[in-house]
Backbone as JSON, one array per atom type, in Angstrom:
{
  "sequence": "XXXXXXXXXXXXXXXXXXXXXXXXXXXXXXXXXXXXXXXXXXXXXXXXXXXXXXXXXXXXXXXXXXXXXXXXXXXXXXXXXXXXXXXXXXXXXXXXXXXXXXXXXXXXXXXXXXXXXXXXXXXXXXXXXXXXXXXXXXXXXXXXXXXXXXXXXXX",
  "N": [[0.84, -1.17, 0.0], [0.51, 2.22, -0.89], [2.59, 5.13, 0.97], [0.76, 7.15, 0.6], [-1.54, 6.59, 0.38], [-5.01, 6.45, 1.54], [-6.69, 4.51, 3.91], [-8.9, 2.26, 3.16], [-13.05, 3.32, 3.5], [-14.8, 0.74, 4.31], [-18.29, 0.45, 2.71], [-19.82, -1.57, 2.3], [-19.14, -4.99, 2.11], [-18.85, -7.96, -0.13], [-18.05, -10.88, 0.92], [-17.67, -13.37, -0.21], [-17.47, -13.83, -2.7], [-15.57, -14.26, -3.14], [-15.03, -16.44, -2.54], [-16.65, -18.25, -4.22], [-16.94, -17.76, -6.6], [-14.59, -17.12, -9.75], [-11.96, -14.79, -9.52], [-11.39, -12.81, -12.19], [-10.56, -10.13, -13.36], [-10.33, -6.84, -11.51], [-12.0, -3.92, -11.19], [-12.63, -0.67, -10.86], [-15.56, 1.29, -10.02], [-17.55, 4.06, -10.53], [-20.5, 5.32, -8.49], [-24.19, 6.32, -9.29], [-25.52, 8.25, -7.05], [-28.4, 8.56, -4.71], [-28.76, 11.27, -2.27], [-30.03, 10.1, 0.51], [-28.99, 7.54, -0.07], [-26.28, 7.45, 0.18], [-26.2, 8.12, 2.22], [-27.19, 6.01, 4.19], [-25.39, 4.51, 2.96], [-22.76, 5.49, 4.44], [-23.08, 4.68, 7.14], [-23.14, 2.17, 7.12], [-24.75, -0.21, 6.4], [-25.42, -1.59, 3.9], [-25.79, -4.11, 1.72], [-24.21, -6.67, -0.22], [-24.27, -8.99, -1.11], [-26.23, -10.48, -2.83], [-25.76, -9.17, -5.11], [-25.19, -8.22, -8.51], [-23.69, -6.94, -11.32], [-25.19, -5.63, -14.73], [-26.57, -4.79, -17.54], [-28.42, -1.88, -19.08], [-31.01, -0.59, -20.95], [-28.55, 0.56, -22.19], [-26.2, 0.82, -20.86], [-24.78, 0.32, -18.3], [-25.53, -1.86, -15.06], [-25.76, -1.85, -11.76], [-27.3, -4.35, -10.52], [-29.9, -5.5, -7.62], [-28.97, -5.12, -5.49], [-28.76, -4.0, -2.16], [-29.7, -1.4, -0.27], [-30.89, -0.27, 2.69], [-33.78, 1.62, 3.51], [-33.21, 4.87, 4.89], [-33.3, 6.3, 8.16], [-34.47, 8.48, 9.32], [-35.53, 10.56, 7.07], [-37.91, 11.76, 5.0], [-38.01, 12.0, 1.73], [-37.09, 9.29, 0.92], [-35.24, 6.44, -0.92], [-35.87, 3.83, -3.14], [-35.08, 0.6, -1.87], [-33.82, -1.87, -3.21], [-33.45, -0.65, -5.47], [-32.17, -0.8, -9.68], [-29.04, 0.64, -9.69], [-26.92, 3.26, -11.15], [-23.56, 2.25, -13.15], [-20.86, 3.91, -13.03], [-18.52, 4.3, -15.58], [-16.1, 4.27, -18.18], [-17.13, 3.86, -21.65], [-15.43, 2.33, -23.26], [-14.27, 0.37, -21.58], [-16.74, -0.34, -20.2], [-17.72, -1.4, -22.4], [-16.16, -3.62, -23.09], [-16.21, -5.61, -20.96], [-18.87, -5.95, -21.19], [-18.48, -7.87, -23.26], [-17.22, -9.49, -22.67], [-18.84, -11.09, -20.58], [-20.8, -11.87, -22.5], [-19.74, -13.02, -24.74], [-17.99, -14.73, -23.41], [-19.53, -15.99, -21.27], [-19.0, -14.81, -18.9], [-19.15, -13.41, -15.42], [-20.28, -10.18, -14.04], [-19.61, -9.62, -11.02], [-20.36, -7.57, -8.09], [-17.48, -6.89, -5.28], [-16.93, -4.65, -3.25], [-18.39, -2.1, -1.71], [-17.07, 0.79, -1.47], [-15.49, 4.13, 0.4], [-13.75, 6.77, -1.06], [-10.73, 8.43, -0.41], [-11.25, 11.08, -1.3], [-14.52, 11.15, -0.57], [-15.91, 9.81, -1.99], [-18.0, 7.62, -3.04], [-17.13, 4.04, -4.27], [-17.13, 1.3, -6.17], [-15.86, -1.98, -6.25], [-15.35, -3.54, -8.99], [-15.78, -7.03, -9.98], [-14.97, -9.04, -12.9], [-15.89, -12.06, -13.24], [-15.38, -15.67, -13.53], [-17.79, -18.39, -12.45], [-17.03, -20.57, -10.17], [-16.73, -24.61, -9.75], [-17.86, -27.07, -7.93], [-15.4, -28.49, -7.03], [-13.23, -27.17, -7.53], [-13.97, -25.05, -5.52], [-13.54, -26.84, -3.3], [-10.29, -27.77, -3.3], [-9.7, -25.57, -3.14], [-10.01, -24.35, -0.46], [-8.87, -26.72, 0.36], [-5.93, -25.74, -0.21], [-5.88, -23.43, 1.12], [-6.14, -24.64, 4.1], [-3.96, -25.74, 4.26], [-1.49, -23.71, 3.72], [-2.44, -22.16, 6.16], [-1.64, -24.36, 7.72], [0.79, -24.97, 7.68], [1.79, -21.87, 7.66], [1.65, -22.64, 11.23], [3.07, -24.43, 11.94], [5.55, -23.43, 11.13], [5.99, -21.28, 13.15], [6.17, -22.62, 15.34], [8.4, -24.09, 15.23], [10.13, -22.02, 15.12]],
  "CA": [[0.0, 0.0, 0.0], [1.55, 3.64, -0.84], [2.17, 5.85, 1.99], [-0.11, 8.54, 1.12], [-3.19, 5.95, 0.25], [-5.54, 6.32, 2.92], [-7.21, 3.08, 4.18], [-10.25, 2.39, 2.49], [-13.73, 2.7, 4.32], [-16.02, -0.03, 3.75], [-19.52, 0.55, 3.38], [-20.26, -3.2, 2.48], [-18.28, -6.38, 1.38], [-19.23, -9.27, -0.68], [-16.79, -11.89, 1.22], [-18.73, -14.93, -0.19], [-17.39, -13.57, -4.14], [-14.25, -14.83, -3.87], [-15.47, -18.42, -2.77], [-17.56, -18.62, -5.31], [-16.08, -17.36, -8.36], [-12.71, -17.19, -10.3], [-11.82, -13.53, -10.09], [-9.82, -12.65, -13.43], [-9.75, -8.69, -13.2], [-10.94, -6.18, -10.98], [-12.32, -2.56, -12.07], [-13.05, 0.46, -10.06], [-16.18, 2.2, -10.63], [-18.45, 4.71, -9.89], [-22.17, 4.81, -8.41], [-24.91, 7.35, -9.02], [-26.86, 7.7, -6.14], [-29.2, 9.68, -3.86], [-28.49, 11.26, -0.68], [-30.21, 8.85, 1.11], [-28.52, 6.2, -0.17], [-25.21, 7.6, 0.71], [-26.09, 8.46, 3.73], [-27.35, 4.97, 4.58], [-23.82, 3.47, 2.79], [-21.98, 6.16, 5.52], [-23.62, 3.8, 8.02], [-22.53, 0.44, 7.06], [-26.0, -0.69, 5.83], [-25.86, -1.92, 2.68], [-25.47, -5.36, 1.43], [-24.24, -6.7, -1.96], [-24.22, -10.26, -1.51], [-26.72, -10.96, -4.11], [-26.1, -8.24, -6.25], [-24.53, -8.4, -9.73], [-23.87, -6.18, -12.71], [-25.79, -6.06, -15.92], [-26.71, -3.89, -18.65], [-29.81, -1.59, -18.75], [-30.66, 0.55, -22.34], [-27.22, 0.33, -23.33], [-25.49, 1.07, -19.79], [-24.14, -0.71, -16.63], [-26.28, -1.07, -13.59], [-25.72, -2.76, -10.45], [-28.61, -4.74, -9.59], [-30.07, -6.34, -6.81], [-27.8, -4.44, -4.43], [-29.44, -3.61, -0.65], [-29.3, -0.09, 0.2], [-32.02, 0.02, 2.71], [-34.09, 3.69, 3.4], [-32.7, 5.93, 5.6], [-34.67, 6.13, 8.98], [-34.7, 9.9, 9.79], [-35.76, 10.98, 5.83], [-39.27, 11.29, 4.27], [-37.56, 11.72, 0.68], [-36.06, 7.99, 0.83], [-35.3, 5.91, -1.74], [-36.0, 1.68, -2.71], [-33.75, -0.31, -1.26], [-33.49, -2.86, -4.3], [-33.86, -0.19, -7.04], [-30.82, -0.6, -10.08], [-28.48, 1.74, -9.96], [-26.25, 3.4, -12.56], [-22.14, 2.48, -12.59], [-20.25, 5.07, -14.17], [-17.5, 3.41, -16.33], [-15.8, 4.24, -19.56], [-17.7, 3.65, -22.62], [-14.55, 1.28, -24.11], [-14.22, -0.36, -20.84], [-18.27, -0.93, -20.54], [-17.6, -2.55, -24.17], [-14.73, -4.53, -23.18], [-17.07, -6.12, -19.75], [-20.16, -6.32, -21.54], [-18.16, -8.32, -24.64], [-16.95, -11.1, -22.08], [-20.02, -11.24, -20.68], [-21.55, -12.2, -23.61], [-19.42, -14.08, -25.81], [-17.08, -15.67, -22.8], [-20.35, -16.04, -20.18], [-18.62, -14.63, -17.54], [-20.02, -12.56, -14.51], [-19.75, -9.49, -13.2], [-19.42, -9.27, -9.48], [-19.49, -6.64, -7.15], [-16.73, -7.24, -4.42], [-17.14, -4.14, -2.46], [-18.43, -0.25, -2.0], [-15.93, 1.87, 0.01], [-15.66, 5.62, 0.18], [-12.25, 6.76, -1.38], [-10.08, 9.66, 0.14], [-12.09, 12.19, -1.34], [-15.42, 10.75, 0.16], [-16.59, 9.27, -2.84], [-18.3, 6.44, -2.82], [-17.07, 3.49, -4.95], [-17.56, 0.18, -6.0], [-14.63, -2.96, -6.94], [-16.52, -4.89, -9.66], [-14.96, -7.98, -10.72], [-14.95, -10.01, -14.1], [-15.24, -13.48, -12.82], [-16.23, -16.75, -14.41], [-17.92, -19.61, -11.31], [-16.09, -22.11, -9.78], [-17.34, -25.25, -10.14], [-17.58, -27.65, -6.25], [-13.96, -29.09, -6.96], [-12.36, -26.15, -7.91], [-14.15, -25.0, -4.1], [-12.98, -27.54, -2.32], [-9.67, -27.62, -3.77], [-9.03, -23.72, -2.85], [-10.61, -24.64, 0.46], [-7.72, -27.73, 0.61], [-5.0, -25.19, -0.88], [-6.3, -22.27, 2.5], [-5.92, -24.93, 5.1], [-2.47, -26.04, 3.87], [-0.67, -22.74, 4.46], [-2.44, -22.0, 7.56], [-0.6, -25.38, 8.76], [2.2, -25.13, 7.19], [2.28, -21.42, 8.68], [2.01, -23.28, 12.05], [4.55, -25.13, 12.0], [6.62, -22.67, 11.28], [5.73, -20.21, 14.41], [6.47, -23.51, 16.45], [9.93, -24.04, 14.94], [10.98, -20.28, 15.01]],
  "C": [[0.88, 1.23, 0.0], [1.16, 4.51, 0.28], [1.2, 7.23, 1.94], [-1.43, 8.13, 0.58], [-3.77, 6.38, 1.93], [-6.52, 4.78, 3.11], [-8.8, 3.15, 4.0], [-11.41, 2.0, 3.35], [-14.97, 2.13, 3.79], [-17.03, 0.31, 3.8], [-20.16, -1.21, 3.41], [-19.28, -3.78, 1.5], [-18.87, -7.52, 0.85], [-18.11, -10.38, -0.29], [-17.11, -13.19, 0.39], [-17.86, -14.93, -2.06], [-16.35, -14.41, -4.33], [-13.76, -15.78, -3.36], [-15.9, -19.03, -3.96], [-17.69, -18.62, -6.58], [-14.5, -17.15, -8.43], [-12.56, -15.67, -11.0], [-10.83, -12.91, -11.13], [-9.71, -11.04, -13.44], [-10.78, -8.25, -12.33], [-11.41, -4.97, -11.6], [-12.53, -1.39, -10.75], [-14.08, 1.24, -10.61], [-16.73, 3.38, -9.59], [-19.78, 4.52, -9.56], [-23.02, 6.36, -8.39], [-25.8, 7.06, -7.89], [-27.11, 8.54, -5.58], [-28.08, 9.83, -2.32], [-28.6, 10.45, 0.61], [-29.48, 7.58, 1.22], [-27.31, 6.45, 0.57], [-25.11, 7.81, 1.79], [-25.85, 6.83, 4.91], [-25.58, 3.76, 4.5], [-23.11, 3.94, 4.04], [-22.24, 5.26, 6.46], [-23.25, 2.28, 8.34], [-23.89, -0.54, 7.18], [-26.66, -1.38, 5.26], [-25.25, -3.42, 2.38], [-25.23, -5.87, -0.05], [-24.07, -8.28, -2.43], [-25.21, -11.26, -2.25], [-26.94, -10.26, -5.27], [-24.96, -8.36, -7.74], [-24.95, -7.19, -10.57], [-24.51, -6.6, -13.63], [-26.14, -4.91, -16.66], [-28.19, -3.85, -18.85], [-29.7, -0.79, -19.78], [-29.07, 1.16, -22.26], [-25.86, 0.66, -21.88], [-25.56, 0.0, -18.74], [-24.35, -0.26, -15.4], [-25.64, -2.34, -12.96], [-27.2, -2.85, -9.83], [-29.07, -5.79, -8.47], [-29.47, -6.19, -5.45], [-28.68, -3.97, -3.13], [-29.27, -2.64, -0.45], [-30.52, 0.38, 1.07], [-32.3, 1.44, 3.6], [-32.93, 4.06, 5.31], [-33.62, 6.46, 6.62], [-35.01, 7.92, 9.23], [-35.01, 10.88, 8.29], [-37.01, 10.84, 5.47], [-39.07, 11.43, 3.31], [-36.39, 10.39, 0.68], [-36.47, 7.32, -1.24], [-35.67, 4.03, -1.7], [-35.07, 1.5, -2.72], [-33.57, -0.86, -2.47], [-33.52, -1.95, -5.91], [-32.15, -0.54, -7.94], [-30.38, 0.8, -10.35], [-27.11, 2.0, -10.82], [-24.39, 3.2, -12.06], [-21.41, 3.97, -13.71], [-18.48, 4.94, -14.48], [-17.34, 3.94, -17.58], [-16.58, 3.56, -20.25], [-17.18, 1.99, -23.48], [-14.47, 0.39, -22.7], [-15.91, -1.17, -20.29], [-18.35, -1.98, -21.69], [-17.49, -3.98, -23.52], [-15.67, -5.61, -22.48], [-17.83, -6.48, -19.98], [-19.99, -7.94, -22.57], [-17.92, -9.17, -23.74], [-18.0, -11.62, -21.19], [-20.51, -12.29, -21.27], [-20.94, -13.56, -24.47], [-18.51, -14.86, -24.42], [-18.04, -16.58, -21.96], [-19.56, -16.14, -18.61], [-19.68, -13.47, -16.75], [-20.01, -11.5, -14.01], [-20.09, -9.24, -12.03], [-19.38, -8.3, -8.69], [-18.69, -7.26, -5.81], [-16.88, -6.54, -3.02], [-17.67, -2.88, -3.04], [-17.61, 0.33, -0.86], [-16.28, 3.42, -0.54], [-14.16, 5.94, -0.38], [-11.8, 7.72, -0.55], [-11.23, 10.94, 0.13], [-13.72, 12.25, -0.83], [-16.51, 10.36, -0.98], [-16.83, 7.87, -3.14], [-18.7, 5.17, -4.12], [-17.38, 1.9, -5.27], [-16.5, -0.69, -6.94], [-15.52, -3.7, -7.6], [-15.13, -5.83, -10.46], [-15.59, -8.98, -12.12], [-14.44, -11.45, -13.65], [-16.37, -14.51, -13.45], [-16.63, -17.95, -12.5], [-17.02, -20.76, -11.45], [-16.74, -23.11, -9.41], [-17.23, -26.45, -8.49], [-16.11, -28.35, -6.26], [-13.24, -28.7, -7.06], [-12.79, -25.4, -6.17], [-13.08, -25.83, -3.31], [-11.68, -28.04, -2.32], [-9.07, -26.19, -2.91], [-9.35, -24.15, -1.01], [-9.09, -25.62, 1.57], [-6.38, -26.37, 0.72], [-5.37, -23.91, 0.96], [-5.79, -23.16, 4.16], [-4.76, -25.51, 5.01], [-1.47, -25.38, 4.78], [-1.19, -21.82, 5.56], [-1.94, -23.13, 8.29], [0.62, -25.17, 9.09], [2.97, -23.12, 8.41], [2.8, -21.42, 10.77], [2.88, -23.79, 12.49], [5.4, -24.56, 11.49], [6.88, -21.8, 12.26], [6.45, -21.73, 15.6], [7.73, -24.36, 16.57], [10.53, -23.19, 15.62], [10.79, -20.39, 16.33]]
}
């Protein structure tokens, strides 16, 4: 991490993504959204563990995403509505094109706030992993937590 990153604050995590799929790139986007919503993300609120990207008249939404209302607001918004990412045009292409012709998925991973207090979202390009390719990674996790074991009890 570079020393003048600041440490990114979560509003929600998808931990479950990167059991479940084979993440081949990440992206950084943007999200349009209400006050409400952001307010509610500020909070640590929101949930994205059944939400996925997809394409809405000719753009890239994140749908299915949890953002629920905002208790002290009578202009709230729906929790489940899709909302817009805001991504390059050629990189929208690129995402949409493997998609399509590869049938891969896009993922959201997380939404954090960045430095400037803008609130983003890690979407990943990942194809599913299939229960042997699980349990495999699963094998491959409890390995080098042994293996680090037995090295703390050497040293």
């Amino acid at each position: 991490m570079a020393k003048d990153a600041a440490p990114r604050r979560f509003a929600a995590q998808n931990r479950r993504a990167r059991h479940d799929y084979l993440i081949e790139s990440t992206l950084e986007t943007g999200l349009q959204l209400t006050g409400t919503e952001v307010k509610s993300l500020r909070e640590g609120r929101a949930s994205i563990a059944e939400a996925y990207a997809g394409e809405k008249n000719g753009e890239l939404y994140l749908l299915n995403a949890h953002i629920p209302e905002y208790p002290a607001s009578r202009f709230n918004h729906e929790p489940r509505r899709p909302r817009k990412l805001l991504v390059h045009k050629r990189e929208m292409r690129k995402l949409l094109g493997a998609v399509t012709r590869e049938g891969k998925t896009l993922v959201p991973l997380s939404i954090y706030f960045n430095k400037r207090g803008r609130a983003k979202l890690d979407l990943a390009l990942a194809s599913g992993k299939h229960k042997a390719d699980k349990r495999a990674a699963i094998k491959e996790r409890d390995w080098k937590r042994e293996q680090a074991r037995l090295m703390r009890g050497k040293g």
